[in-house]
N, C-alpha and C positions, 0 to 999 in steps of 0.2 A: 392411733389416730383418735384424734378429740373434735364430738362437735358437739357447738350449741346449736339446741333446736327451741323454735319461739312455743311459748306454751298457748294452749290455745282450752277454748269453754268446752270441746268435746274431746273427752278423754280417748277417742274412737284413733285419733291423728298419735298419740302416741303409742298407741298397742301397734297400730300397723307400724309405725317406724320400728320398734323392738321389734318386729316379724320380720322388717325389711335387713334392720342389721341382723339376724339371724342369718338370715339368707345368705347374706354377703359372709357371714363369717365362714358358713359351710362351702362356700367356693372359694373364698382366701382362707384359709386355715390359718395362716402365717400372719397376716397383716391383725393387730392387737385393735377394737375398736373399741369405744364407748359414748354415751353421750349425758348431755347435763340439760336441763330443760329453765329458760331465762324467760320473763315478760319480755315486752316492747322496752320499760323503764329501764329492766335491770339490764338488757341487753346494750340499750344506749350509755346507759353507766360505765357497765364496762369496758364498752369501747372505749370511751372518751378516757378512763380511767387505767387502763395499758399507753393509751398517747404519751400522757402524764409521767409514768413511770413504768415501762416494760419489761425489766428485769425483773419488778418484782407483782406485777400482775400480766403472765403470760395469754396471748392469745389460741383459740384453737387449732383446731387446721379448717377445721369446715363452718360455716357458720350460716345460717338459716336468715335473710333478712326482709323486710320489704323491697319490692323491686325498687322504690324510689330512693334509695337511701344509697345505690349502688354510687352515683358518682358524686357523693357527699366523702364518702369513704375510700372513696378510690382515689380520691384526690387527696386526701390526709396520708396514703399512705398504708391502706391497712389491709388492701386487696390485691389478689395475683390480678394476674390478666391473662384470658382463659380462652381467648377466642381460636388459638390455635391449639387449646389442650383438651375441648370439651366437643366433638364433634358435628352433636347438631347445632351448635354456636358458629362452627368452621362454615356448616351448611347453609346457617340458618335455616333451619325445621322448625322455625315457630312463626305464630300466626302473627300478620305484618305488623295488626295496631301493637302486639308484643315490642316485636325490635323498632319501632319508629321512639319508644323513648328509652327503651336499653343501650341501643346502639347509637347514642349522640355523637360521638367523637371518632368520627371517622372508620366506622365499621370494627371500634375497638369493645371489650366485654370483659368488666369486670366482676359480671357473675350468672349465671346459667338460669334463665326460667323454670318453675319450677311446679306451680301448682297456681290457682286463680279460682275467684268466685268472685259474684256478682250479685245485689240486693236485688231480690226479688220479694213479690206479694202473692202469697197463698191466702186462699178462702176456705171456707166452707158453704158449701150451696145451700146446705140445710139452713143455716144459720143465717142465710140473708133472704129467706125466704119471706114475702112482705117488705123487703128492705132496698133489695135492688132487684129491679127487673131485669136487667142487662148488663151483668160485670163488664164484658169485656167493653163497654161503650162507657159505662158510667164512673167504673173504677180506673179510664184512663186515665183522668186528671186527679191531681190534688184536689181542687175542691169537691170531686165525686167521692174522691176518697173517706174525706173527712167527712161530708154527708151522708153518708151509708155508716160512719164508727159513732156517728150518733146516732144515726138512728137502729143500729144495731144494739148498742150501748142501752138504749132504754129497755129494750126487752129482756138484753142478758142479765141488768139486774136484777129481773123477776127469776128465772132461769135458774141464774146460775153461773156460767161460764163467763169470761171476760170477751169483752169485743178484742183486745188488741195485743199481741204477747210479741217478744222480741227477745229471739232467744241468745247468748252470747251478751246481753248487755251485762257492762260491768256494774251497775246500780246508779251511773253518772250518765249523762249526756256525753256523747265523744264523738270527735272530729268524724269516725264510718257514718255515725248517727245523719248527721248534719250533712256533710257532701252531697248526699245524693239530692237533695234537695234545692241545694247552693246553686250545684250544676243543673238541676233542673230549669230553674229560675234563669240560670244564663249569667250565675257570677262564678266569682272562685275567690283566693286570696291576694295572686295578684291580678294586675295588667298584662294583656298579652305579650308587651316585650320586657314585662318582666323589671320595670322599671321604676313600680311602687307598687305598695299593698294596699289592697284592694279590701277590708274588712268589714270599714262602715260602708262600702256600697250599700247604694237600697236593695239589689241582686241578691249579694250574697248577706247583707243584715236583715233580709226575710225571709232570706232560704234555712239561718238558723233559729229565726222564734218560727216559723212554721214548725218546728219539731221541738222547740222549746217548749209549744202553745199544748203539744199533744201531754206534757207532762204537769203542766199547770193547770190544765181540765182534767187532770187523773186520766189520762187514757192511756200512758206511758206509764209504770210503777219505778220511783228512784230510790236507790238502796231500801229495799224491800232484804227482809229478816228472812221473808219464807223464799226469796227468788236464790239466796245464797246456803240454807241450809236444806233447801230440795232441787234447787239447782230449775232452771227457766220452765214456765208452764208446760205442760203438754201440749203436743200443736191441738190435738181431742177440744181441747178446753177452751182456745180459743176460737171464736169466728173468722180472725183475720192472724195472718203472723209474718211481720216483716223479716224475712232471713236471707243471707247471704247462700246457701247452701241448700240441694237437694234433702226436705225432711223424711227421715226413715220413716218408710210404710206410708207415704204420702198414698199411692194409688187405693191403699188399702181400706184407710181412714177416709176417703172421697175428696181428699184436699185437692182443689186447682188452681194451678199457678199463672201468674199475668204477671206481665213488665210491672216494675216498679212506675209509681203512679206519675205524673209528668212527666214523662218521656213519648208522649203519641209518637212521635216520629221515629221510635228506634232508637240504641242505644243504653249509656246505663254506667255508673260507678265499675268500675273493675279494677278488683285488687288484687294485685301480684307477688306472689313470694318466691324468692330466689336463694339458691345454692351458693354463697361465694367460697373459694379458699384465703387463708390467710396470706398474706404478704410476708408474714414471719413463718408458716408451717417448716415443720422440719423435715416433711417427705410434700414437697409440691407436686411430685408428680403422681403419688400414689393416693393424694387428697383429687386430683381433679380426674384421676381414673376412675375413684370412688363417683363423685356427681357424674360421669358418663354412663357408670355402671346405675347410677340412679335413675336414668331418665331412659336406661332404654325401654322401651314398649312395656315390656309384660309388666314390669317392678313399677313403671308410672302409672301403668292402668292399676297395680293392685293398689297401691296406694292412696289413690285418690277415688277412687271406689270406696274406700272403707270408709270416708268421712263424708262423703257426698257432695265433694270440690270437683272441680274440671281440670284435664293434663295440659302441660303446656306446648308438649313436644304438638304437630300441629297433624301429625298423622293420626294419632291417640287423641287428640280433641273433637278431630274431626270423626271419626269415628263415633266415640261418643255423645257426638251431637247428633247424629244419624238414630242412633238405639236409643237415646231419650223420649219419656213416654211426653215430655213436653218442648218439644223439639221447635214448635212454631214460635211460644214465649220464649227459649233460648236465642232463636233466630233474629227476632224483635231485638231482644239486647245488644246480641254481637254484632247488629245490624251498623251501629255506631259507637262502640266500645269509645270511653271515654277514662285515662289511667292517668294516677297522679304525675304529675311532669317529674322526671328522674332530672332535677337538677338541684346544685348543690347546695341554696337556703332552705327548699322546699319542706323537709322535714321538720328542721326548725322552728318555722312556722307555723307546721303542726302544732310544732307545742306548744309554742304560745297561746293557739286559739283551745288546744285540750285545757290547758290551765283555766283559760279565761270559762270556757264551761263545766271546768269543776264548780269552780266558784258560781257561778250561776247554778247549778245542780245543787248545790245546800241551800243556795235561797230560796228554791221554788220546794223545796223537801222541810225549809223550817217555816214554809210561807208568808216569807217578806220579801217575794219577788216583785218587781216592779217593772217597766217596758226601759224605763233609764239606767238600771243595772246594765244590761245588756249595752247598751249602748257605752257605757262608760266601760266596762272590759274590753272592748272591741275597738275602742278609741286607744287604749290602752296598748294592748296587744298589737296594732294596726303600728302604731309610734315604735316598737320595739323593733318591728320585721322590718321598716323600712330602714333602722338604723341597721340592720343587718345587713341588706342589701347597697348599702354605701361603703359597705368594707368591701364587695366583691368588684 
């Protein structure tokens, strides 16, 4: 049995998965496993690159994906259908905002919930002392937000430590960067029925220079020499750290965590990642025993434990959400869970707007950024997704 698994910034997610296949080997002795670890890029390469020619670039049996990407690929062709092979699928054991975009097609499932995290904002109290008086009021909104990184930012350069770290960035501005923001604001990429893109809205074209702006006043670091050969700041070192994940030793270090900043009402980015089997596996059955066998209780709790993500199965979340030491700001988020729509341009789309903030990510890093670059990749990228969307 072969799977790709998505590589990811903390090396914590693939020692647990080698301990997880441990495990599984020592109760199947018999069944042969391995795995190979892919980006986002090389994953979508190769999908697209088995379509192309399959005999000679085979697919796995199990394959680790974003949740939205499930009926992109299920409609190509390259996914089982699982919803009678994978139990809590059969049950539905996950939490609802989960299957309201997993399960578009008639309570059918082309791949198994699997793990999730949500952008959150950590502090440190010390570090905004003189700065804000009241986080949880001041740093609800964006522009509290960014009021307190300045005026945090002035002191830490006497100091020392940085006002702002973001751990997991690749050195560019990316599409996780940006959403939370987007959706803050009340845009997105498309229209609600999904009938044009939606890029130069005012919505969502200032939900990404808001985070654009953070990197063009230095408050973001882009392709940084020391972010790549020490790997993202210490949460210690900054005042503020926007992360998608529970940071290690958080209680310990005094870090406290609050929703991500414009969202007063609840709610919040959440990202899904999914188990699928292949549609070519040459053991289906014993691939999606495997993801059953992955999601029961103990082996979802351990594993998502050891990188500081949340379970998806909805007993094991919830649970988890009960023994969390910040269970009120988890509460806040799940309040109104807000996931990429699982339909079949969407990822696409993605990419065109990652591309379009690459390229804007070396202008503001050679600084010849301008407020009409943006505008012109976005016009750009806007013109492509909508040609996309006329073929569907």
């Amino acid at each position: 049995m072969i799977i790709w698994l998505l590589s990811d910034y903390d090396h914590r997610k693939h020692l647990a998965f080698k301990t997880l296949l441990a495990r599984f080997s020592a109760a199947y002795p018999d069944t042969a496993v391995e795995f190979s670890v892919k980006s986002r890029a090389s994953l979508w390469e190769s999908l697209f690159t088995h379509l192309r020619d399959p005999k000679r670039n085979p697919m796995p049996d199990i394959i680790e994906i974003p949740q939205n990407w499930t009926d992109l690929f299920s409609r190509l062709g390259l996914l089982a259908e699982l919803s009678s092979k994978v139990e809590p699928l059969a049950q539905r054991r996950y939490p609802e905002f989960i299957l309201k975009e997993l399960c578009r097609n008639e309570g059918s499932a082309f791949s198994a919930p699997w793990w999730l995290e949500s952008p959150a904002l950590f502090y440190r109290p010390q570090a905004l002392k003189g700065a804000v008086s009241d986080p949880e009021k001041e740093l609800a909104s964006w522009e509290g937000f960014r009021a307190a990184l300045d005026s945090v930012g002035k002191s830490s350069r006497r100091s020392g430590p940085r006002a702002l770290s973001v751990p997991g960035s690749s050195g560019s501005v990316s599409v996780a960067d940006v959403l939370p923001r987007v959706w803050g604001r009340r845009g997105g990429l498309f229209s609600e029925d999904f009938n044009r893109a939606t890029f130069t809205h005012e919505e969502t074209a200032g939900g990404i220079e808001d985070w654009l702006e953070l990197a063009v006043s230095g408050k973001v670091e882009l392709f940084s020499a020391d972010r790549f050969e020490n790997g993202p700041r210490p949460a210690e070192e900054s005042a503020f750290i926007i992360s998608s994940r529970k940071l290690a030793g958080s209680g310990r270090s005094g870090l406290r965590m609050l929703p991500y900043p414009g969202y007063p009402s609840g709610g919040g980015l959440m990202l899904v990642y999914n188990l699928a089997v292949s549609a070519s596996s040459q053991d289906p059955s014993g691939s999606a025993a495997f993801v059953s066998w992955a999601m029961e209780p103990r082996n979802l709790s351990f594993f998502t434990e050891s990188f500081g993500v949340f379970p998806c199965l909805r007993s094991v979340f919830e649970e988890r959400l009960r023994d969390e030491r910040e269970s009120d700001a988890y509460r806040h988020i799940f309040a109104a869970p807000e996931l990429k729509p699982n339909m079949m341009v969407y990822p696409t789309a993605e990419l065109l707007l990652e591309r379009a903030l690459w390229n804007l990510s070396l202008k503001i890093a050679r600084g010849d950024y301008d407020r009409e670059d943006l505008t012109r990749e976005l016009i750009m990228a806007q013109g492509e997704a909508d040609y996309l969307l006329s073929l569907y």
